[in-house]
SEMIRO-750996 format. One record per residue: chain; y, z, x of N, C-alpha, C in turn; residue number from 1. Coordinates in Angstrom, 3 decimals, always signed. Atoms other than C-alpha are relative to their C-alpha. Layout:
# SEMIRO-750996
   chaine        n_v        n_w        n_u       ca_v       ca_w       ca_u        c_v        c_w        c_u   num
        A          Y          Z          X          Y          Z          X          Y          Z          X   NUM
...
//
This chain:
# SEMIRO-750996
   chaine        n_v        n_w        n_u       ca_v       ca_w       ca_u        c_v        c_w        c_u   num
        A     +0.120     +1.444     +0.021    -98.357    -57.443    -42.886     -1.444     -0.364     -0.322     1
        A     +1.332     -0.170     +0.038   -101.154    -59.207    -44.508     -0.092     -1.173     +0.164     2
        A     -0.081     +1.365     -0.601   -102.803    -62.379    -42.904     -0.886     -0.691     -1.241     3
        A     +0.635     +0.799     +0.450   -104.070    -65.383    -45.085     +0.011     -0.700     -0.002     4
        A     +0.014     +1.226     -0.508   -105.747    -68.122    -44.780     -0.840     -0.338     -1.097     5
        A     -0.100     +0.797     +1.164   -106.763    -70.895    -47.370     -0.805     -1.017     +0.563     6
        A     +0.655     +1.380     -0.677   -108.527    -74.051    -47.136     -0.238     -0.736     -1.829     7
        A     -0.053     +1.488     +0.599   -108.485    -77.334    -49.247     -0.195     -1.333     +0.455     8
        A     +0.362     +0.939     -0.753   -109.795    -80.480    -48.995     +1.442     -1.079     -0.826     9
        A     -1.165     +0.875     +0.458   -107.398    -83.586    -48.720     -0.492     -1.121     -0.502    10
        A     +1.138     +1.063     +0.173   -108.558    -86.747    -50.431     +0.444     -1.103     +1.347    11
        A     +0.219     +1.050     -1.237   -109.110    -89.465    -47.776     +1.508     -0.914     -0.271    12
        A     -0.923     +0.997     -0.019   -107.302    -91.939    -49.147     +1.791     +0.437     -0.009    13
        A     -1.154     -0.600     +0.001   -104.109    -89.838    -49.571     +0.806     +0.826     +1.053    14
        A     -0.312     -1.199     -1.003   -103.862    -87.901    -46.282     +1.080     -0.873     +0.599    15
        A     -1.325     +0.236     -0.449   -101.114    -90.303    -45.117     +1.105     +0.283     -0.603    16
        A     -0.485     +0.300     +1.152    -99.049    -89.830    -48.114     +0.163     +1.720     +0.337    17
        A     -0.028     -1.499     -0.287    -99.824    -85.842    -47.405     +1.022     +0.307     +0.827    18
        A     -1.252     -0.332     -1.522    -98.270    -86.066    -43.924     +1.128     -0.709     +0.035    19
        A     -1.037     +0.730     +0.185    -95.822    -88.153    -44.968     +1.220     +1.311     -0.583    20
        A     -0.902     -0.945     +0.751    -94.448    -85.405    -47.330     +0.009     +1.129     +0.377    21
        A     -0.161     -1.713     -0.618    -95.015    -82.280    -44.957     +1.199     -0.546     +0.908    22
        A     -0.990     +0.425     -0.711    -92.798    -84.598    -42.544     +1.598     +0.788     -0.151    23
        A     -1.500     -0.272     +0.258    -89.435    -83.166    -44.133     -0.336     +1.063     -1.699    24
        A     -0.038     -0.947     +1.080    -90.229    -80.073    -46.632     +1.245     +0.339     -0.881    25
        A     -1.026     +0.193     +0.218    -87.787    -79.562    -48.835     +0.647     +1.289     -0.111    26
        A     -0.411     -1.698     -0.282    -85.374    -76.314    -48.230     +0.260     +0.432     -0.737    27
        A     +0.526     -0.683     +0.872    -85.632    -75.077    -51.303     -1.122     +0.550     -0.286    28
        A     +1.501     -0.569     +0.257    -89.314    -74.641    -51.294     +0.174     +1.024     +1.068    29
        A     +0.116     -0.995     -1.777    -88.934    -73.233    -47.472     +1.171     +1.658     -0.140    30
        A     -0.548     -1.239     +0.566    -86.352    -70.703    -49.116     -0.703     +0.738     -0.603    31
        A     +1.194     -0.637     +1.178    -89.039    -69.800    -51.901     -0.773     +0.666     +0.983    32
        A     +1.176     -0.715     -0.920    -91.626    -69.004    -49.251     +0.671     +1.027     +0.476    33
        A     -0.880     -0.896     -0.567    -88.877    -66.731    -47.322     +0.097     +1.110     -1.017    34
        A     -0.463     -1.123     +1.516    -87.668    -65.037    -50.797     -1.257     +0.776     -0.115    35
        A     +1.342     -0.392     +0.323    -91.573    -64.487    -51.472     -0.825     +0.793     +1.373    36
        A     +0.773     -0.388     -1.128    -92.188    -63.003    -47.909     -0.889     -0.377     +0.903    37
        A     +1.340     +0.773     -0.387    -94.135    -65.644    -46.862     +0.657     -0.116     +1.792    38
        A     -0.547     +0.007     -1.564    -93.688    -65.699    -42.682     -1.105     -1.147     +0.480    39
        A     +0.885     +1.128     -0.877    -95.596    -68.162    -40.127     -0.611     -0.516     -1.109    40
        A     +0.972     +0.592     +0.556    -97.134    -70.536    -42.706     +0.080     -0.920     +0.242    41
        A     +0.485     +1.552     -0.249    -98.799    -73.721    -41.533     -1.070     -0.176     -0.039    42
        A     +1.140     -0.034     +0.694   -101.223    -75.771    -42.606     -0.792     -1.268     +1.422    43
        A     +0.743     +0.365     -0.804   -103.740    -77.470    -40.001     -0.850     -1.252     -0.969    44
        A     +0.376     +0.983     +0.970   -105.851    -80.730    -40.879     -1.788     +0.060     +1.004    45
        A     +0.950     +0.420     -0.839   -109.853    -81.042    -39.751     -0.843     -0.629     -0.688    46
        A     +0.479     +0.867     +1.151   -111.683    -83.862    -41.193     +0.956     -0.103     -1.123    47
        A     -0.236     +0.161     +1.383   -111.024    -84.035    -44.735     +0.908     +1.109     -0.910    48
        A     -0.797     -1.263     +0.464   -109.915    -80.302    -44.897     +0.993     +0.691     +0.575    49
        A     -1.054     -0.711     -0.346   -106.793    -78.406    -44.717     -0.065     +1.584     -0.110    50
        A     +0.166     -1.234     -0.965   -106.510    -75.019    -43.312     +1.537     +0.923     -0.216    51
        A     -1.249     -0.608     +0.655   -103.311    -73.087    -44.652     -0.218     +1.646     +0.634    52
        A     -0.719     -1.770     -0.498   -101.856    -69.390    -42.781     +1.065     +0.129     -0.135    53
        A     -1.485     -0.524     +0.037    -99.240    -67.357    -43.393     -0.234     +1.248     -0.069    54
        A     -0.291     -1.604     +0.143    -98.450    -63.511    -43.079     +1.128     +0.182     -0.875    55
        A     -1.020     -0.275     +1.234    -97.094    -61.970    -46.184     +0.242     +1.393     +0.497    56
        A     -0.109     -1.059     +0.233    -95.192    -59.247    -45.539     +0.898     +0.869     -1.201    57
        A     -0.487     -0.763     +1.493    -94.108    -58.020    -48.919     -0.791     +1.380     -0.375    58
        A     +1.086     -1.260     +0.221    -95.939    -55.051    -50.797     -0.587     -0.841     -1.406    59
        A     +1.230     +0.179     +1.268    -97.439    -57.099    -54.060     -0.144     -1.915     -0.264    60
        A     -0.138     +0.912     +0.208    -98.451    -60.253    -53.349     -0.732     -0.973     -0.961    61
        A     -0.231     +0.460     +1.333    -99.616    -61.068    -56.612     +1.182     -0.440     -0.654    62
        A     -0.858     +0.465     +0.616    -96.209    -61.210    -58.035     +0.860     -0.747     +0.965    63
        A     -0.830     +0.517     -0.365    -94.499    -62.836    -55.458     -0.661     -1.410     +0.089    64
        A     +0.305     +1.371     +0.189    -96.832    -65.913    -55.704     +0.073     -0.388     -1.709    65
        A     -0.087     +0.080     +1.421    -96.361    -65.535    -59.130     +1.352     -0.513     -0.272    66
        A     -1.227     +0.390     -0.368    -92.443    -65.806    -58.474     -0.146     -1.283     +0.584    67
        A     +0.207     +0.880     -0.546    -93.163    -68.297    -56.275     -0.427     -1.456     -1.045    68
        A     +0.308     +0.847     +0.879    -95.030    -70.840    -59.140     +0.865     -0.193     -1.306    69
        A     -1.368     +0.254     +0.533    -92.068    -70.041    -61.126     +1.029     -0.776     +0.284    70
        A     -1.433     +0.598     -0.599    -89.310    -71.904    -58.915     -0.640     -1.261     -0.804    71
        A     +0.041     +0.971     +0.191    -88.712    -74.953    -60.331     -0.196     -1.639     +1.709    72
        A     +0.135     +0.755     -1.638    -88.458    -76.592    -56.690     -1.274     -0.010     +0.542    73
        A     +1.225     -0.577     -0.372    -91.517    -75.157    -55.822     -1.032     -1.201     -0.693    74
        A     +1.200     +0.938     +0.651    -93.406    -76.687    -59.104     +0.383     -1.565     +0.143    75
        A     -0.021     +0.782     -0.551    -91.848    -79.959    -58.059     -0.704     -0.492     +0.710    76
        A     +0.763     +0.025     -1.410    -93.050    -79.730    -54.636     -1.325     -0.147     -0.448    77
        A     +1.157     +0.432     +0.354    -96.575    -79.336    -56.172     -0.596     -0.862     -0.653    78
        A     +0.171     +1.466     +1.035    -96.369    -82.052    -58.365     -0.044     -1.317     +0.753    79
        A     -0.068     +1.097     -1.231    -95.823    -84.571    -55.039     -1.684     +0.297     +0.633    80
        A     +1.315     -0.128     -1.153    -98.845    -82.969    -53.170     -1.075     +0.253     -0.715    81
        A     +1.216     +0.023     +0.432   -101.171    -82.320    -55.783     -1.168     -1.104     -0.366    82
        A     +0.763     +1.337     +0.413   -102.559    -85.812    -56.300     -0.511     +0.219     +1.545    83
        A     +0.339     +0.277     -1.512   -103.293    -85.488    -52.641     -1.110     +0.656     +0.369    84
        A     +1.065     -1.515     +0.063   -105.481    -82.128    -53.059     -1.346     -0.075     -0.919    85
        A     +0.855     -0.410     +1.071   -108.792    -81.208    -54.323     -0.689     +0.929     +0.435    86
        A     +0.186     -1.501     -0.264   -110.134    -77.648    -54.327     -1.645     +0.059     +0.663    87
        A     +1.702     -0.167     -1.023   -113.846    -77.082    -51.827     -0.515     +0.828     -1.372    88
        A     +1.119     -0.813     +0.869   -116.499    -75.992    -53.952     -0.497     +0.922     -0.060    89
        A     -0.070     -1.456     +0.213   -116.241    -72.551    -52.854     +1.107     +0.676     -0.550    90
        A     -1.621     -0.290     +0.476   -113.191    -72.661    -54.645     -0.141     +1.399     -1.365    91
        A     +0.796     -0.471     +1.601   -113.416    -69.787    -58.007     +0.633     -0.644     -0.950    92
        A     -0.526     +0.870     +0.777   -112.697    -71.204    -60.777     +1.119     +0.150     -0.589    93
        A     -1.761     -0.059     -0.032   -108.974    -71.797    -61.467     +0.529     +0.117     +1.271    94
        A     -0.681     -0.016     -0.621   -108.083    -71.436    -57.889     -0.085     -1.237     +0.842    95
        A     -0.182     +1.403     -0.769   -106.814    -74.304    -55.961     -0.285     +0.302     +1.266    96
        A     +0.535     +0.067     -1.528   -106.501    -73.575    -52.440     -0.705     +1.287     +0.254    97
        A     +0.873     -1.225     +0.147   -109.424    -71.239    -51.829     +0.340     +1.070     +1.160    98
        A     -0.351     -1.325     -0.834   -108.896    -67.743    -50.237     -1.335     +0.215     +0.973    99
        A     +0.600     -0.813     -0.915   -110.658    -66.785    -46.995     -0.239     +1.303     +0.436   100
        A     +0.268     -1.508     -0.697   -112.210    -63.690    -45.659     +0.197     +0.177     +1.509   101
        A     -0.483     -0.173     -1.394   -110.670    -62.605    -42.540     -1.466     +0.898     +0.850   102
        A     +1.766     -0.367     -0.793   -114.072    -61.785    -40.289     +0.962     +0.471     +1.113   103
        A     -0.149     -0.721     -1.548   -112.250    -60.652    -36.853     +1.897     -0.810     +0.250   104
        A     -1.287     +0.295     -0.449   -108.938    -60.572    -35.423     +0.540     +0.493     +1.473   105
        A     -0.592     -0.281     -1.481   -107.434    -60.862    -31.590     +1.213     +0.749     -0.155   106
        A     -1.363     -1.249     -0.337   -104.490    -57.873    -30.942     +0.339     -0.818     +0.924   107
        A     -0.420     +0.485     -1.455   -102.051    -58.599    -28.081     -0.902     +0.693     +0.941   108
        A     +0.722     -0.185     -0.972   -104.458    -56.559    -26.189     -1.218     -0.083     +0.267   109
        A     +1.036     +0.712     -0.602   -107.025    -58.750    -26.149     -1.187     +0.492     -0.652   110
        A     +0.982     -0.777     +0.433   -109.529    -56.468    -27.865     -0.431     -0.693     -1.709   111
        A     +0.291     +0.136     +1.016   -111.438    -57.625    -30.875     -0.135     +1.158     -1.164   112
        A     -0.452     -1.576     +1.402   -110.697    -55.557    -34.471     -1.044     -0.984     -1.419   113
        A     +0.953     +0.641     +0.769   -113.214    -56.435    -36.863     +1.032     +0.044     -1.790   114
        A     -0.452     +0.471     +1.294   -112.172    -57.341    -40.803     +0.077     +1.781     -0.533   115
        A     -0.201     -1.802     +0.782   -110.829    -53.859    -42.767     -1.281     +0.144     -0.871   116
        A     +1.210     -0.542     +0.998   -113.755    -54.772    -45.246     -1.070     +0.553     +0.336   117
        A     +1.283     -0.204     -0.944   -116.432    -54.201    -42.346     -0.039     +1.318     -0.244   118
        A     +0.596     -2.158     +0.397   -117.803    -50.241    -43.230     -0.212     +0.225     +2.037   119
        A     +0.095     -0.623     -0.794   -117.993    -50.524    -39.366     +1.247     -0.477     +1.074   120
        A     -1.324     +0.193     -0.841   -114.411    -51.507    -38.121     +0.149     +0.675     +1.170   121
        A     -0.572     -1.046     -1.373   -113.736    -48.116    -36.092     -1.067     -0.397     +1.026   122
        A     +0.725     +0.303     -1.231   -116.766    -48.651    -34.015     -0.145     -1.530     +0.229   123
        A     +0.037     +1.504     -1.208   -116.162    -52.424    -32.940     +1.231     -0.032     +0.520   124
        A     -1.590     -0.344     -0.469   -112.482    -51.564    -32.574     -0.438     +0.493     +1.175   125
        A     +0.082     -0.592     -1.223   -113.984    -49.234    -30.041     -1.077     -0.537     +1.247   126
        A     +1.122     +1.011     -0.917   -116.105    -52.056    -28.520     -1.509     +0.540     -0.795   127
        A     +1.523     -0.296     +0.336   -119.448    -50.490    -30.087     -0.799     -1.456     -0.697   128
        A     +0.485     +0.704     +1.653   -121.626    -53.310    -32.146     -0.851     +0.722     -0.545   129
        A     +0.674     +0.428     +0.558   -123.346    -53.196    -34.677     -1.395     +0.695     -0.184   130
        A     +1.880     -0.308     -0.182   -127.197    -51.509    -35.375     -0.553     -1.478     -0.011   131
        A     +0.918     +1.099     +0.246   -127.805    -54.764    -36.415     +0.498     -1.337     +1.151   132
        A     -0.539     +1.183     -1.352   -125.823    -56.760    -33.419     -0.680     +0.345     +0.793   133
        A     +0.563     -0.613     -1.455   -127.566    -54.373    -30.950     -1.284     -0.450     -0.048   134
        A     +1.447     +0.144     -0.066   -130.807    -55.377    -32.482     -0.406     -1.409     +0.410   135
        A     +0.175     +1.491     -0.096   -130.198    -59.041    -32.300     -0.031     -0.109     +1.594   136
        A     +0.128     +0.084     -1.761   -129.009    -58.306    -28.320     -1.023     -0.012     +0.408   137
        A     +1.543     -0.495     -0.927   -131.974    -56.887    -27.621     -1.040     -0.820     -0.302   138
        A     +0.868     +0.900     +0.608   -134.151    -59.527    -29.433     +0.136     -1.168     +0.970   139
        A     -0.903     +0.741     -0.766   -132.157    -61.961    -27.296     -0.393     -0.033     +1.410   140
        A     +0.410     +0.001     -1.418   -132.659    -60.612    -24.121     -1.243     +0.040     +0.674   141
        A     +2.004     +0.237     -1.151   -135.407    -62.028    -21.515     -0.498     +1.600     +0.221   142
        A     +0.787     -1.192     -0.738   -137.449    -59.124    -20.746     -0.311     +0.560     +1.248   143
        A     -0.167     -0.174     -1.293   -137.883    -58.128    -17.929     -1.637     +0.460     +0.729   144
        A     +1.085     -0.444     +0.020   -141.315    -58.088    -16.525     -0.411     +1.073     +1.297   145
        A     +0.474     -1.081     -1.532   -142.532    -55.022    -14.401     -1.078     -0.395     +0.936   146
        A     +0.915     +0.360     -1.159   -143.993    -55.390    -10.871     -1.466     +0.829     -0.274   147
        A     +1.122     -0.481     -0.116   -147.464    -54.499    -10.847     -0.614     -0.126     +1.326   148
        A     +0.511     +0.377     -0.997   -149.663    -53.811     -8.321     -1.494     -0.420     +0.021   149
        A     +1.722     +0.654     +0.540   -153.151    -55.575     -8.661     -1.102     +0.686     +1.091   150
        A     +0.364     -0.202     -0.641   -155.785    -53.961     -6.834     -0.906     -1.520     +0.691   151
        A     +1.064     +1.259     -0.865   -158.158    -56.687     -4.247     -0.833     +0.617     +0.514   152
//
């Protein structure tokens, strides 16, 4: 399973008009997402920007969003909400809703698992941080000043 998350900004004036039309999706699109492997996807609103997750569990999800922009229902559906959308300026160019880098992820057991791209996953998996987290700790922490004894 692979997690992603997205972000787009909504225009102001249109964000009623947005939530108007997430109100009642239409089950053809909500089939498409299913067909395409798409699992938990919802999209969150803060300010101006929208916030999009879903876990794909397929094996190539290149072609299944590719399938996906194929349905005719689908390109419908985007044809209602795209007047509504406009892509953040970390967007690359040609992509609409921009792709996030997954930085850290909570397990059911509570333990933080750092991003697969991190070169140091296994050791924060195993609680370790960082040379360069340990250096910041220690930069961080009050000092501790030793008792002296003054002669009189």
């Amino acid at each position: 399973m692979k997690r992603v998350a997205q972000v787009i900004r909504v225009r102001p004036e249109q964000l009623e008009m947005y939530r108007e039309l997430h109100r009642d999706v239409p089950r053809p699109v909500l089939d498409t997402l299913r067909d395409c492997h798409i699992r938990n996807y919802s999209i969150h609103l803060l300010g101006d920007l929208l916030f999009g997750y879903f876990e794909y569990h397929g094996d190539d999800l290149a072609a299944d969003t590719a399938r996906m922009a194929a349905d005719e229902a689908t390109q419908a559906w985007w044809r209602l909400t795209a007047p509504c959308q406009q892509p953040v300026e970390e967007a690359a160019p040609g992509e609409w809703w921009a792709s996030m880098e997954q930085v850290s992820s909570c397990r059911e057991t509570g333990r933080t698992v750092a991003s697969p791209r991190s070169r140091l996953a296994h050791a924060q998996h195993r609680g370790e941080p960082s040379p360069g987290i340990r250096a910041s700790w220690a930069a961080a922490r009050p000092r501790r000043r030793r008792a002296t004894l003054s002669p009189r």
